[in-house]
ZAMARGU-4260 file (C-alpha; in steps of 0.2 Angstrom, whole numbers, plus 5000, padded with zeros to 4 digits):
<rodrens>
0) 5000/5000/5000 | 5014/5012/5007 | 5021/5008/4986 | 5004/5012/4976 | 5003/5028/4987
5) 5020/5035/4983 | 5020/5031/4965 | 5001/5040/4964 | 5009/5055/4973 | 5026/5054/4962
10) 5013/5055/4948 | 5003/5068/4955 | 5018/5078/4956 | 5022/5074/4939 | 5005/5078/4931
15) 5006/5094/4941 | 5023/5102/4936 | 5017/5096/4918 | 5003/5107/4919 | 5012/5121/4929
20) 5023/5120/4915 | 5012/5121/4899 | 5005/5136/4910 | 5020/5146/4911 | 5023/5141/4891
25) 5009/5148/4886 | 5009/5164/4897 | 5028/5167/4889 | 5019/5166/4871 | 5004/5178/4877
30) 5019/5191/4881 | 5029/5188/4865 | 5012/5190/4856 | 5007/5205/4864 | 5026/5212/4863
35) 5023/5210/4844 | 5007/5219/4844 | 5016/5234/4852 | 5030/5234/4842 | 5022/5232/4828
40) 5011/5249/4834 | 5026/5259/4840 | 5036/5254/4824 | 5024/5258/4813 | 5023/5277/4822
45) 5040/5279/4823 | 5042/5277/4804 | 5028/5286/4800 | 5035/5304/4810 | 5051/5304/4798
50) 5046/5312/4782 | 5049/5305/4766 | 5065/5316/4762 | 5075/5311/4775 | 5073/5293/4774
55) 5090/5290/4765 | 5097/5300/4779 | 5110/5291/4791 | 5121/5300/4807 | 5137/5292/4797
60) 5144/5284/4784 | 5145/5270/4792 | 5128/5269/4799 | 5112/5263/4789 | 5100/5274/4783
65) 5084/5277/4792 | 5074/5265/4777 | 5086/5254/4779 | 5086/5248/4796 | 5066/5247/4794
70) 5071/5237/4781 | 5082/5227/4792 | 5071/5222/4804 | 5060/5218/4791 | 5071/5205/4784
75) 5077/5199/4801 | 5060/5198/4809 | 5054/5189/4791 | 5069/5177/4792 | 5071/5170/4812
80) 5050/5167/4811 | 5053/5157/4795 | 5068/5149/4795 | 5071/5145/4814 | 5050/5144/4820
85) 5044/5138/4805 | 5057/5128/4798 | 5050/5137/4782 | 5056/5148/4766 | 5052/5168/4769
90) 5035/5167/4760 | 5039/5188/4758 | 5056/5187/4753 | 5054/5191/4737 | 5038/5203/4737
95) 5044/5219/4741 | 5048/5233/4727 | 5055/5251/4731 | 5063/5260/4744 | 5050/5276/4750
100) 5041/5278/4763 | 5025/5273/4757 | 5033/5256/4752 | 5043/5253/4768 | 5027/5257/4781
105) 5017/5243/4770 | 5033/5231/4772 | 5032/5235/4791 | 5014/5234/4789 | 5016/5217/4780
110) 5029/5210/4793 | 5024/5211/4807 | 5006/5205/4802 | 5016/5188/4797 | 5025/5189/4813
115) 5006/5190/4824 | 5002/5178/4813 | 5016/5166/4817 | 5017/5168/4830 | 4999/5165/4836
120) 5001/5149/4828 | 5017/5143/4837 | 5012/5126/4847 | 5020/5130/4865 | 5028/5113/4865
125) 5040/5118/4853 | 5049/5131/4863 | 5063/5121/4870 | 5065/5112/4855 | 5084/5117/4848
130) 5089/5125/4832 | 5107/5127/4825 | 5108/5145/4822 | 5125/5153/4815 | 5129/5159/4834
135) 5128/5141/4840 | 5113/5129/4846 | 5097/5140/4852 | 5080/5135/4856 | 5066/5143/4849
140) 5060/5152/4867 | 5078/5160/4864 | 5075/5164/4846 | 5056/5172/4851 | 5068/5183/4864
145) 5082/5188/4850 | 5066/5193/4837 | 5061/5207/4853 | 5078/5211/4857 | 5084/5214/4839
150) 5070/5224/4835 | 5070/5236/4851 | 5090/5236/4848 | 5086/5245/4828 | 5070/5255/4836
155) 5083/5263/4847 | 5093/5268/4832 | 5079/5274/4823 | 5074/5286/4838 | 5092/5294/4838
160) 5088/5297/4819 | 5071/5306/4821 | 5078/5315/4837 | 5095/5322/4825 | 5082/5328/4814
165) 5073/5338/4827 | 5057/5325/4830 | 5051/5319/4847 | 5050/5301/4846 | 5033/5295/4853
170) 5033/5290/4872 | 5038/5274/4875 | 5026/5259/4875 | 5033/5241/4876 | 5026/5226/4885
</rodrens>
């Protein structure tokens, strides 16, 4: 008796930090979800407050220009849901022409509604799964954090531009 009760309490504990665990999953992809809902928001008015003209502007020669670092988080943001969330080819990759504003807010636009998309599909069970990833072996709950980290590194550099050129950067909104 003493044997069936501590293998039903070994399993009790087991079902429970299961569950625990699927519960703290799922609450980390709420918060990256709604962390891309913001971004997607702030970005989108940050990139709107730069006029057109000065969207091939960049503080040095050695610095992107404002269009492209949108453009780069774009294609970085594009490329880490598809090729390490998804295991699939950027179905975006090729679908962008021309470099103005009008162009780069619908690419932003277009983005980041893949990304909500994506990620609103990703099956919890997947994030401690491991991918090999140029910078050494990652899972995908560290590939969901780079994708916010990478995209609040560029905002930041973006802001400095629109501050050079005399623009107050909308307050800051982010979880």
């Amino acid at each position: 008796m003493k044997g069936l009760y501590s293998m039903l309490l070994i399993s009790f504990c087991l079902l429970y930090s299961s569950t625990k665990a699927q519960s703290v999953d799922a609450v980390f992809l709420d918060a990256a979800y709604k962390r891309l809902v913001n971004s997607k928001s702030y970005s989108l008015e940050v990139a709107a407050l730069m006029p057109a003209a000065h969207y091939s502007f960049k503080p040095s020669p050695d610095e992107m220009t404002f269009a492209e670092q949108l453009l780069h988080v774009c294609g970085n943001l594009r490329w880490l849901l598809s090729e390490y969330l998804k295991g699939k080819e950027d179905p975006l990759m090729n679908s962008y022409k021309g470099s103005n504003k009008d162009s780069i807010l619908s690419v932003l636009n277009k983005t980041y509604d893949y990304a909500l998309r994506s990620m609103a599909e990703f099956p919890a069970a997947q994030l401690p799964d491991s991918v090999e990833f140029f910078a050494g072996p990652m899972t995908k709950l560290q590939i969901i954090n780079l994708i916010n980290d990478h995209q609040t590194h560029h905002r930041g550099q973006i802001i400095v531009y629109l501050r050079l050129k005399g623009i107050k950067p909308p307050a800051y909104r982010g979880w």
